[in-house]
C-alpha atoms as a printed R data frame, in Angstrom:
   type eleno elety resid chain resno      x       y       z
1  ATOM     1    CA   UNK     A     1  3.751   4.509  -2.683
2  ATOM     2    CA   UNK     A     2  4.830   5.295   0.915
3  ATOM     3    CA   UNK     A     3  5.045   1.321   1.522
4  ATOM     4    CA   UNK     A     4  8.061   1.296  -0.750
5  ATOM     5    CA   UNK     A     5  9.607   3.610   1.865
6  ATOM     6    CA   UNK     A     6  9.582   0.631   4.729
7  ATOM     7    CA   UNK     A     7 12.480  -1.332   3.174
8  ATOM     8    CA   UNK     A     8 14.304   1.499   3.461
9  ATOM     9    CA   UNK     A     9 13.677   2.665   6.692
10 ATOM    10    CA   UNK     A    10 13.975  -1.521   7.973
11 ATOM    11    CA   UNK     A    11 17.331  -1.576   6.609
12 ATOM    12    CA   UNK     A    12 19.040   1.851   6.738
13 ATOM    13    CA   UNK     A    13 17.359   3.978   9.085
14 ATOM    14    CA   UNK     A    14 17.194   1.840  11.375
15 ATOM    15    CA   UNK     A    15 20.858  -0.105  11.497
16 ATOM    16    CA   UNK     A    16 22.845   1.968  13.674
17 ATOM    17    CA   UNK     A    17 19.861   1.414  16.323
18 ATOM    18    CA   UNK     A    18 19.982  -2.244  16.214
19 ATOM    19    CA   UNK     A    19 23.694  -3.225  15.875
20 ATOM    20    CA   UNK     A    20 24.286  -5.122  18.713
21 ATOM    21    CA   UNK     A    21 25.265  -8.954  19.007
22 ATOM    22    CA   UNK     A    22 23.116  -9.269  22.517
23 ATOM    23    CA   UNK     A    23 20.390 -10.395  22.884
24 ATOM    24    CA   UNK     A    24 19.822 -13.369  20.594
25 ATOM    25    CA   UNK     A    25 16.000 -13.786  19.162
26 ATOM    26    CA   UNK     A    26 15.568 -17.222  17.974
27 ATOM    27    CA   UNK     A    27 19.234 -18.100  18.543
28 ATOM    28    CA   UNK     A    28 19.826 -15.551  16.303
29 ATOM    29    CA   UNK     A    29 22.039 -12.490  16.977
30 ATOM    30    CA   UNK     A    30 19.764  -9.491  16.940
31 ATOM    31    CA   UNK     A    31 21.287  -7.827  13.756
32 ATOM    32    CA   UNK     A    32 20.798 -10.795  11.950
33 ATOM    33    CA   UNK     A    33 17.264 -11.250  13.261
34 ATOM    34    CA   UNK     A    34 16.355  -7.694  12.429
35 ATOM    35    CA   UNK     A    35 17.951  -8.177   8.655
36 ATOM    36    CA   UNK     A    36 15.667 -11.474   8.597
37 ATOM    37    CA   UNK     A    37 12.432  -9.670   9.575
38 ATOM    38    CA   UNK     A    38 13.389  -6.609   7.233
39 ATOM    39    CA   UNK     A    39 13.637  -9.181   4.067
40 ATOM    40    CA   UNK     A    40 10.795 -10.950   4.672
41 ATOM    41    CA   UNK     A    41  8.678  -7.693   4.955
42 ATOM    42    CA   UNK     A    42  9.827  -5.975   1.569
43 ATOM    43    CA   UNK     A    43  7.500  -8.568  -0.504
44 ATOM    44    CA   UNK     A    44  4.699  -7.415   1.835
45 ATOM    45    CA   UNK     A    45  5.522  -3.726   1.311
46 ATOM    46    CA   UNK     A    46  5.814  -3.882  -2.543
47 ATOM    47    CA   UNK     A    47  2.277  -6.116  -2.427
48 ATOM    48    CA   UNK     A    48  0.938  -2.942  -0.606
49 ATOM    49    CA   UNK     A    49  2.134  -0.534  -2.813
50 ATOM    50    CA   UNK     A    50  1.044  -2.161  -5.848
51 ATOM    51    CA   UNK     A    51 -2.271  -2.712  -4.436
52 ATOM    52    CA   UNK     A    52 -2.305   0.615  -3.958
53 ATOM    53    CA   UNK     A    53 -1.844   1.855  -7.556
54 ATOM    54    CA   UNK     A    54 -4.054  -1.321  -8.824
55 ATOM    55    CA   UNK     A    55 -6.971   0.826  -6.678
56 ATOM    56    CA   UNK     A    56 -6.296   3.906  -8.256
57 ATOM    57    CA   UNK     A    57 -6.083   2.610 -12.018
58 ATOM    58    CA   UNK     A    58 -2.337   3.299 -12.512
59 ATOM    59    CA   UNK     A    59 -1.692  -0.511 -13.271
């Protein structure tokens, strides 16, 4: 269930150490990148987590 923490931590705990406009990743400014990367990884982080439980017999 930890996995479900990484959105959280992508998004929020991170922010205030990655708002900044320079540089530019991909063209992209680097809060935007970072928001991209975050979003993509929460379906990988739920997969985990369910995973997880599916091993255990909870699901």
């Amino acid at each position: 269930m930890l996995w479900l923490l990484a959105p959280y931590a992508l998004f929020l705990g991170a922010l205030p150490l990655v708002d900044r406009v320079r540089p530019t990743v991909l063209g992209l400014p680097f809060l935007f990148f970072w928001m991209l990367v975050a979003t993509l990884l929460t379906p990988v982080g739920v997969f985990l987590a369910w995973r997880g439980d599916r091993k255990r017999g909870r699901a």
